[in-house]
C-alpha beads as a LAMMPS data file, in Angstrom:
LAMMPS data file: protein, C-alpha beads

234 atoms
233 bonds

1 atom types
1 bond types

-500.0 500.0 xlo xhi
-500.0 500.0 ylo yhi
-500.0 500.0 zlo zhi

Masses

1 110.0

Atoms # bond

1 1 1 -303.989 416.721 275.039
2 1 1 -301.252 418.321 272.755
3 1 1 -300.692 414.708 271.558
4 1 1 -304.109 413.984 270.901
5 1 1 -304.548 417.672 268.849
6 1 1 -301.177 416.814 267.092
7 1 1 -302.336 413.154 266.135
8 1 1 -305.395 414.744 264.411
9 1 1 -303.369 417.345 262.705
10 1 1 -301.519 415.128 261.294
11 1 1 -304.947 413.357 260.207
12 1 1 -306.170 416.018 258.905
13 1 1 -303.464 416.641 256.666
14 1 1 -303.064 412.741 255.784
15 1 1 -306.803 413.033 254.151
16 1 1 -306.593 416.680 252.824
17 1 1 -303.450 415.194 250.321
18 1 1 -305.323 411.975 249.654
19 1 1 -308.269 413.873 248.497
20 1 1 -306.330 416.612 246.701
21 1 1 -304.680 413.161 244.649
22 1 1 -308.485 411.579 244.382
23 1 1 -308.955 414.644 242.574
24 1 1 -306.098 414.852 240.748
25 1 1 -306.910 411.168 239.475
26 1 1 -310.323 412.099 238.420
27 1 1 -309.375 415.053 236.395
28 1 1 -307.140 412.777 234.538
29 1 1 -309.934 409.865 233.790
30 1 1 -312.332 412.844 232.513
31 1 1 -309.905 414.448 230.228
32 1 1 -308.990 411.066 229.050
33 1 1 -312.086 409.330 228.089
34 1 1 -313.475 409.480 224.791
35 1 1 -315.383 412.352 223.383
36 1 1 -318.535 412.125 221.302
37 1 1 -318.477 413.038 218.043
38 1 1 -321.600 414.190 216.347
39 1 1 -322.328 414.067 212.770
40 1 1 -324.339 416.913 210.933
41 1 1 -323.625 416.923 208.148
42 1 1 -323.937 420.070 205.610
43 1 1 -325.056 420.231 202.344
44 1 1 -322.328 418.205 199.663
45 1 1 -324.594 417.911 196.826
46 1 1 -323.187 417.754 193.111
47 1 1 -322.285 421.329 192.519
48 1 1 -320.339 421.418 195.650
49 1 1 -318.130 418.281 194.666
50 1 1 -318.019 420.067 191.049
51 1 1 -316.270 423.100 192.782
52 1 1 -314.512 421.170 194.999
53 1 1 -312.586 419.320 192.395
54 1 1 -312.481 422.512 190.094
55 1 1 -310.904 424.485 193.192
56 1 1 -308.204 421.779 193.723
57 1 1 -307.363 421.968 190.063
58 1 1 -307.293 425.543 189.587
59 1 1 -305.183 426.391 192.926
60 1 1 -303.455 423.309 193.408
61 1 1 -302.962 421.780 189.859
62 1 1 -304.992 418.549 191.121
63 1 1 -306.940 416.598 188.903
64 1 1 -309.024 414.786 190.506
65 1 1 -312.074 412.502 190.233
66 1 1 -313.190 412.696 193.872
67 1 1 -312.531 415.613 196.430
68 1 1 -310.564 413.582 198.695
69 1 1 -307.094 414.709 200.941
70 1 1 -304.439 413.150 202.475
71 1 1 -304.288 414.696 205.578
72 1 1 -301.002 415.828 207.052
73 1 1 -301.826 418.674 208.972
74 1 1 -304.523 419.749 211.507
75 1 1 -305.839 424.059 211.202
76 1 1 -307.385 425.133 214.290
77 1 1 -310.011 428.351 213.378
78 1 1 -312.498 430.511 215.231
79 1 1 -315.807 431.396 213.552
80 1 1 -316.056 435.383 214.781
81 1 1 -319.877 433.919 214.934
82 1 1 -321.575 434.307 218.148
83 1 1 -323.417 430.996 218.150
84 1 1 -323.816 427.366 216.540
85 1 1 -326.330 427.667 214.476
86 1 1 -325.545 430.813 212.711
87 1 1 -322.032 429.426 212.610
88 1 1 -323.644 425.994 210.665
89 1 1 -325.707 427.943 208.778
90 1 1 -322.285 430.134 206.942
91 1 1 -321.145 427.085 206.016
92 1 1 -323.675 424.781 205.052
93 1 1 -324.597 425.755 201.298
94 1 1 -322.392 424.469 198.666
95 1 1 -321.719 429.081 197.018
96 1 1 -320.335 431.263 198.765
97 1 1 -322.433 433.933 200.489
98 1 1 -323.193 437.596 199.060
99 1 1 -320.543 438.693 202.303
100 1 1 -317.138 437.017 201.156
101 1 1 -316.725 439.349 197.876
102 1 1 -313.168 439.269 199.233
103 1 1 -312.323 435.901 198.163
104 1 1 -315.207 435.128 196.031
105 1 1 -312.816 436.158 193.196
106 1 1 -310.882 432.681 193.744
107 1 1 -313.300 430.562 193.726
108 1 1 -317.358 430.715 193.911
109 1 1 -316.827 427.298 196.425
110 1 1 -317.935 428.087 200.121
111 1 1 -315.805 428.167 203.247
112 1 1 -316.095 425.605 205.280
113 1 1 -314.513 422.825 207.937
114 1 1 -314.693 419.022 208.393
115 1 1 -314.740 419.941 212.300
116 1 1 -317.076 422.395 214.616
117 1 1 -316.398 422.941 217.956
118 1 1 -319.696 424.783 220.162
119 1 1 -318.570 426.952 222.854
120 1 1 -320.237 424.597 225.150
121 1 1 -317.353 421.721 223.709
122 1 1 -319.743 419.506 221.989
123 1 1 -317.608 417.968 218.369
124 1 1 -319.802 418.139 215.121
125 1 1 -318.190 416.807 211.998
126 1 1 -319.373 418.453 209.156
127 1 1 -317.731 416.744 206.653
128 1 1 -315.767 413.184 206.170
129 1 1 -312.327 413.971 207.522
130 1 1 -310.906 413.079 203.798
131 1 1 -313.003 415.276 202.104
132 1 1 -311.450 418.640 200.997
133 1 1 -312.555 421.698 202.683
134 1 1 -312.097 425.628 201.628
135 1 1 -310.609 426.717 205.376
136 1 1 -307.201 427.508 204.163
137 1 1 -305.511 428.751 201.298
138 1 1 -302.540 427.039 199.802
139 1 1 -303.096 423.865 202.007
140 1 1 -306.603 422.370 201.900
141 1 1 -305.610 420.062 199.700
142 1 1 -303.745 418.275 202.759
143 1 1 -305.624 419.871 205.987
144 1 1 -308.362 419.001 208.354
145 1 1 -309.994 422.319 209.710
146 1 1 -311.445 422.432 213.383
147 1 1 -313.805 425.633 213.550
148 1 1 -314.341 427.049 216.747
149 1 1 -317.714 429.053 217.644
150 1 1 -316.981 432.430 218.740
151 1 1 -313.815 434.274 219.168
152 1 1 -315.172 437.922 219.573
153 1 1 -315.165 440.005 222.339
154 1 1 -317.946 439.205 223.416
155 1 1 -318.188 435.314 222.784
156 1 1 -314.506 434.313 223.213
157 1 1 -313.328 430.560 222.905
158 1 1 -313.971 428.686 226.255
159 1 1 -312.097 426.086 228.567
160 1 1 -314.324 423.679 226.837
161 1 1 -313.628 424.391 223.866
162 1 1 -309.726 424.136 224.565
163 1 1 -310.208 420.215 225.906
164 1 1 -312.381 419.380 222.825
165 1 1 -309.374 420.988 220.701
166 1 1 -306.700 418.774 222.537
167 1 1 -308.806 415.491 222.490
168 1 1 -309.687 416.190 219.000
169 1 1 -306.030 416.601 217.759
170 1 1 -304.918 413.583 219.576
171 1 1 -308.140 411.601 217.905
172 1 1 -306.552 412.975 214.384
173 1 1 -303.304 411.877 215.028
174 1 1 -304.070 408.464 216.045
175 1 1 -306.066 407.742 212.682
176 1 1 -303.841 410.213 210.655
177 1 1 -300.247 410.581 208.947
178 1 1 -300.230 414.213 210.608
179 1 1 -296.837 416.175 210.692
180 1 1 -298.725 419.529 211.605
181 1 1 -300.656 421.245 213.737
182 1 1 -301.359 425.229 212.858
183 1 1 -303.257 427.940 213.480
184 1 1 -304.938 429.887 211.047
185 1 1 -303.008 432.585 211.096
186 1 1 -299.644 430.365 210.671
187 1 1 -300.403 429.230 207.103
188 1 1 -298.565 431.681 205.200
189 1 1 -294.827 430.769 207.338
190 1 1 -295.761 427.499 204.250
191 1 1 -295.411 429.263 201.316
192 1 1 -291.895 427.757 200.582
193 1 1 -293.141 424.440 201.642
194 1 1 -293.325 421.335 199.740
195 1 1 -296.929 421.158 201.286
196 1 1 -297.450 424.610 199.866
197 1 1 -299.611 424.402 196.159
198 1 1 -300.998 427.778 195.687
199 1 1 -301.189 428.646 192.954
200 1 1 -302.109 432.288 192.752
201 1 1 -300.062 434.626 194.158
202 1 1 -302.173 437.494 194.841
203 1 1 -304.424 435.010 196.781
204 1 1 -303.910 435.987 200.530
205 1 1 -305.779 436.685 202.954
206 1 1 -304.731 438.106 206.830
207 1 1 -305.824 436.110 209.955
208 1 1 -305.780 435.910 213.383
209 1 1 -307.677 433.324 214.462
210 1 1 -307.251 431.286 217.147
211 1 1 -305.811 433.776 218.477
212 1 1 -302.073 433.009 219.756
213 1 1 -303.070 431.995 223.723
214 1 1 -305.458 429.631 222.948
215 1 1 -303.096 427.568 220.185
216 1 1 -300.295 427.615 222.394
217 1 1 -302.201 425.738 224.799
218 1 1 -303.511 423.107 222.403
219 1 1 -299.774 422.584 220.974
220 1 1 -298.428 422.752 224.611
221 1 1 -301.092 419.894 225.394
222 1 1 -299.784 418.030 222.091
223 1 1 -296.135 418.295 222.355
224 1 1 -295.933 414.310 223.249
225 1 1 -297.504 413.614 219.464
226 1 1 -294.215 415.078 218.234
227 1 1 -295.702 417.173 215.665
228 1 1 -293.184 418.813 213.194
229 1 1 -292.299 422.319 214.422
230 1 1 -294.451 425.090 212.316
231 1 1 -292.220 426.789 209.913
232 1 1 -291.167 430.363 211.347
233 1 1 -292.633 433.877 209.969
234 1 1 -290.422 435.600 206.759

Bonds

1 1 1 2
2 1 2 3
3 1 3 4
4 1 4 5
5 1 5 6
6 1 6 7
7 1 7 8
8 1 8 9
9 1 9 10
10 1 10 11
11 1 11 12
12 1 12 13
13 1 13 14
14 1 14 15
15 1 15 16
16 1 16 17
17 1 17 18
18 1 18 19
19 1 19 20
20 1 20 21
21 1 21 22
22 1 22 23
23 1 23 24
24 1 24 25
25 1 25 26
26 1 26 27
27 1 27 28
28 1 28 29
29 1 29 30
30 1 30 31
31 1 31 32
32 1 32 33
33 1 33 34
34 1 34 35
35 1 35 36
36 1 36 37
37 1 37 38
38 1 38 39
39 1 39 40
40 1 40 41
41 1 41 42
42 1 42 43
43 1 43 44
44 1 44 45
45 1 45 46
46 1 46 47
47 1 47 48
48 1 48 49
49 1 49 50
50 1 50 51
51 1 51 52
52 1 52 53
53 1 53 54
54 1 54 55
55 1 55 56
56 1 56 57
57 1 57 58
58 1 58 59
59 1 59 60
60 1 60 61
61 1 61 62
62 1 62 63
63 1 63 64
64 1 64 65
65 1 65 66
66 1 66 67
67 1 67 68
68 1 68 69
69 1 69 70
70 1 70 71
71 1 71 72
72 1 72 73
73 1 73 74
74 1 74 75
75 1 75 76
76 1 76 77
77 1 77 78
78 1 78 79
79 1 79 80
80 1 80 81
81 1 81 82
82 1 82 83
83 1 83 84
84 1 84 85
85 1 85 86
86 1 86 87
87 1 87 88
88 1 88 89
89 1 89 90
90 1 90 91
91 1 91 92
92 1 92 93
93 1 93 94
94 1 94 95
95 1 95 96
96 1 96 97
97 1 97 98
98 1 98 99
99 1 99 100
100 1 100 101
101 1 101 102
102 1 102 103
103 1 103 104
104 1 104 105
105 1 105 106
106 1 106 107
107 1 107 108
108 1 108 109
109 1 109 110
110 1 110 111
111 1 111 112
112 1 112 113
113 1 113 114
114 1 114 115
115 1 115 116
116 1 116 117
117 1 117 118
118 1 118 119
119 1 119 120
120 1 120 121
121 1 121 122
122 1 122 123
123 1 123 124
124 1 124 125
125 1 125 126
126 1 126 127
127 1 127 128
128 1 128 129
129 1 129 130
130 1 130 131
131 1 131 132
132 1 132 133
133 1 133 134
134 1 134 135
135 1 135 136
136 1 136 137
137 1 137 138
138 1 138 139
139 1 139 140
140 1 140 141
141 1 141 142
142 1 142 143
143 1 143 144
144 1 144 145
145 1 145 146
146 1 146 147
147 1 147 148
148 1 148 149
149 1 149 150
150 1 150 151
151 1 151 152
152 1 152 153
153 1 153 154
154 1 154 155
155 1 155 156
156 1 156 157
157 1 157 158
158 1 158 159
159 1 159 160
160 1 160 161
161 1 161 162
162 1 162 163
163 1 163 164
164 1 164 165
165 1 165 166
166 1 166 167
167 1 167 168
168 1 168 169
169 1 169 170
170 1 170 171
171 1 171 172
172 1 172 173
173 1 173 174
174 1 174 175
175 1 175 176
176 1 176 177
177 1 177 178
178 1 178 179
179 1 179 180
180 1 180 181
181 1 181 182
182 1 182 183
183 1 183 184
184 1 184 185
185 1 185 186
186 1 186 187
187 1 187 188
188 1 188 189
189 1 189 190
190 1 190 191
191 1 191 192
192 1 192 193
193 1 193 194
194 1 194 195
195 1 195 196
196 1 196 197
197 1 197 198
198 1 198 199
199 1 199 200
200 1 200 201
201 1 201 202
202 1 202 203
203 1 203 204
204 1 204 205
205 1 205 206
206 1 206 207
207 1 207 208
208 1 208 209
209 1 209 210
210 1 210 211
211 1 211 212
212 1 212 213
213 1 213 214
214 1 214 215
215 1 215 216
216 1 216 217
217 1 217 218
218 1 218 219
219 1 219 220
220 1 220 221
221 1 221 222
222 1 222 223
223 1 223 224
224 1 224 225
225 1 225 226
226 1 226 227
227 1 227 228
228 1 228 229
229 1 229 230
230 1 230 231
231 1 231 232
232 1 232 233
233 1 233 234
């Protein structure tokens, strides 16, 4: 009897580990299989190329004839907006908003991001990856921004949003020449980069987003990309 109970202890145990490696095995297959990305595109008409091109000439000393980057780096934002749509809607017209008078002064451009991440994970590109975005100052000119909805209190970034943010840097750096990945609130430790093209000096704003936690996960999750090591605060 002690044999028998022992036998199916040992059982027991046997298919506990297999299953605890089944699952294993199947976390791994879903966190490597492809992501959709959805396309919505906002609003690129001809004024916003106009001051896209005028924006890359007056801060960067670019003259251009199209509005397009070599990407080299990858910014990883939060919106501070509580949902989706409102966080589409802030960046979809080509001028700024009545509520940005603090960098309005720079440029009459809108903000916005080639990438926006829903707090549910779903990927919408807003933008061709190429295309220059206002997400960053001193470094759009080279940058593809990932915009994250949320990042309040009350609506911080999720789990999902942290895999679509690791998958989506990987998909980057497979198509990309990128040395970088950042955080928003990094882009200042640039300013005596080669990468670094402001060119007003007074042009700064502070940041915090995506907050520290949630990058160090995504570059923890990217260290086998062998991304250049961010440049360290002054």
């Amino acid at each position: 009897m002690i044999l028998y109970l022992y036998s199916i202890s040992l059982y027991s145990k046997k298919i506990m580990k297999i299953s605890i490696l089944l699952c294993a095995l199947f976390l791994a297959i879903s966190c490597s299989v492809n992501r959709e990305i959805i396309d919505r595109p906002i609003i690129f008409d001809q004024e916003r190329n106009n001051l896209t091109l005028e924006y890359l000439s007056d801060h960067y000393g670019l003259v251009q004839d199209t509005p397009t980057i070599e990407p080299r780096m990858v910014v990883l934002h939060w919106t501070v907006i509580p949902t989706l749509e409102k966080s589409y809607q802030a960046f979809e017209l080509p001028t700024l908003p009545d509520w940005r008078p603090e960098i309005s002064a720079a440029s009459g451009l809108n903000v916005s991001s080639q990438f926006l991440v829903d707090q549910d994970g779903t990927i919408y590109r807003l933008m061709p990856e190429t295309t220059m975005a206002r997400h960053v100052i001193g470094l759009n000119h080279c940058a593809i921004g990932v915009e994250n909805v949320g990042g309040t209190g009350d609506k911080k970034l999720t789990r999902a949003q942290l895999r679509s943010n690791k998958w989506l840097v990987k998909y980057l750096k497979s198509k990309y020449d990128i040395d970088y990945l950042i955080g928003h609130y990094e882009y200042t430790f640039f300013e005596d980069h080669d990468l670094w093209l402001e060119k007003d000096p007074g042009y700064r704003t502070v940041k915090t987003d995506p907050g520290e936690k949630f990058l160090r996960r995504v570059k923890r999750a990217s260290k086998k990309l062998n991304f250049k090591p961010t440049p360290t605060a002054k």
